[in-house]
N, C-alpha and C positions, 0 to 999 in steps of 0.2 A: 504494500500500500504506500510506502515512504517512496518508492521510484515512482509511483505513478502522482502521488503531491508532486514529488519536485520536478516530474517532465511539464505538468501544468503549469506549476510556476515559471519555467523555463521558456514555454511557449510565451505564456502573458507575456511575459518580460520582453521577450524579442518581441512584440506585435505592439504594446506601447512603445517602448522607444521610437518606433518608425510613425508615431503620431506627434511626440514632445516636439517642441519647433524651440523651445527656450533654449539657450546654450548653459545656462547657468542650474537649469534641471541634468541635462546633460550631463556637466561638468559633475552633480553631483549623485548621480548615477556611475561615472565613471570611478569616483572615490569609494562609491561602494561596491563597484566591481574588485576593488585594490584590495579591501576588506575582506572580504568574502575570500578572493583567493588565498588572504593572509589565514582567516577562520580555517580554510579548508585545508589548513599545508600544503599548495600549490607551490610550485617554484615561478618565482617573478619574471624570473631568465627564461626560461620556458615558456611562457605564455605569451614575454615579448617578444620572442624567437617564432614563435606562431601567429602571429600577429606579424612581423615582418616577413614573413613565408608570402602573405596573400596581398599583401603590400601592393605591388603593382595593379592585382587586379580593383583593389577599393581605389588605387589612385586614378584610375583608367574609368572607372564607374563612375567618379567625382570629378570628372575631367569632361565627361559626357553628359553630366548634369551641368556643369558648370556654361559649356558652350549653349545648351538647351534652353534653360532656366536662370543662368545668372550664380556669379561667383558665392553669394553668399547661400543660396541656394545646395550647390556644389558642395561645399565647405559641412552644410550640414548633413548631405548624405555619409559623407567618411566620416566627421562623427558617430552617426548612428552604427554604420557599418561595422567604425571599429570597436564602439561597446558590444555588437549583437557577436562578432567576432573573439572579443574577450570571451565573453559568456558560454559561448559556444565550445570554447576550450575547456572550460572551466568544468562544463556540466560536461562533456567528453571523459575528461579524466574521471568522473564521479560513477558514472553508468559504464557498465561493459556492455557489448554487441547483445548478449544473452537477456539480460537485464530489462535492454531498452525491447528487445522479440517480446517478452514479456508482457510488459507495458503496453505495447501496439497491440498485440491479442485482448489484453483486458478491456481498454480503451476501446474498440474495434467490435466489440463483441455482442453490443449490440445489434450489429449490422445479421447478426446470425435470423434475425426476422425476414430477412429480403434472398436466404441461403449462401452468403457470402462466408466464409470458414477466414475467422479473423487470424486463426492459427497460419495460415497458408500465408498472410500478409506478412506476420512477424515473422516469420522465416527467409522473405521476400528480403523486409527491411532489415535484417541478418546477415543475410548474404550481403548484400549492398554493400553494410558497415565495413564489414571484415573484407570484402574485395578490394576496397581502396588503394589498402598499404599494397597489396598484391601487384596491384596494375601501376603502384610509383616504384616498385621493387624490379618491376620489369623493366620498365623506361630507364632507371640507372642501369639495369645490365647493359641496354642495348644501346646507351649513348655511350657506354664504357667497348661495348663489343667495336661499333662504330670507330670509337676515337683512338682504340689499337691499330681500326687498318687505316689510318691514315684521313675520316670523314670527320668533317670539322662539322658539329652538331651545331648550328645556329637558325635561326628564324629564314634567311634567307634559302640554305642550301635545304631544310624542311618543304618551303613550297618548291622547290627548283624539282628534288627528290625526291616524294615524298614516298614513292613505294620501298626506298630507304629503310626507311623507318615504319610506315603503317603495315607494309604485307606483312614483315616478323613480329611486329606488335598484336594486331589481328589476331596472325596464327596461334600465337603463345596464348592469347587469353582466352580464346577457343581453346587449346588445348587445356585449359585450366580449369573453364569453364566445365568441359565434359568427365576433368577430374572431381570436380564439386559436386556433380550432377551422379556417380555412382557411388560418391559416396554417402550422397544423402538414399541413394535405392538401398546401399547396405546398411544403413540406418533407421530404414523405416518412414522414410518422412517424406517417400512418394513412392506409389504403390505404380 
């Protein structure tokens, strides 16, 4: 019951902040974001380091507001971003893949009136979780495999080449894929 409080509180949280327009609520949301990871024994370095990981992309989101809508405009989407992005780490490290299957079955389980099997969803958003690292685990190999024969991995020679990089990418997570998929058949959790 305590993962399923805190994934609600979690959602909230993320879904006001993208309403708050105040910077000074903001600001003071972010101080509780500092708290909370202090509460939680989170490491600070780690969450900034996660937070600089996706960096480009919130600067590139706020750069496309900013052109749209106007710089102050802009300025407060990467605010929000980067608290909903704090958070997001935060509540990450609290819930395992398992935990959050869980949650989405409980949550989800009303839908068993309409014969939707909530169970099949949490397993859905399971796999999901857990494939991430998987598929950035691959991209290191293959920009590593790459940049032994001599293929300089950058944005340009990506669109130049891209079968490069997409056909062994592809293949591998197809292959991964059909490893996930027997052994959830030797598992039970597709008949």
């Amino acid at each position: 019951m305590r993962h399923i409080i805190e994934f609600i509180l979690f959602l909230a949280y993320t879904i006001i902040v993208f309403f708050i327009k105040n910077y000074i609520v903001l600001g003071i949301l972010f101080v509780l974001n500092l708290l909370l990871a202090l509460v939680l024994k989170q490491n600070l370095k780690n969450i900034i380091m996660a937070v600089l990981k996706i960096m480009p992309f919130i600067i590139f989101t706020a750069s496309i507001n900013m052109l749209i809508s106007g710089i102050q405009y802009g300025s407060l989407i990467m605010v929000r971003l980067i608290l909903v992005c704090n958070m997001t780490y935060i509540f990450s490290k609290r819930i395992t893949p398992n935990k959050l299957q869980f949650v989405v079955e409980k949550l989800l389980s009303p839908l068993k009136i309409f014969k939707i099997d909530s169970r099949e969803i949490g397993i859905i958003v399971c796999i999901g979780i857990t494939f991430i690292p998987i598929i950035q685990k691959e991209i290191e190999e293959l920009k590593n495999s790459l940049k032994s024969k001599g293929f300089e991995v950058n944005l340009k020679n990506i669109i130049k080449k891209p079968n490069y990089i997409l056909l062994p990418l592809i293949t591998s997570i197809i292959k991964r894929i059909g490893e996930i998929e027997d052994s959830m058949y030797s598992k039970g959790y597709i008949n």
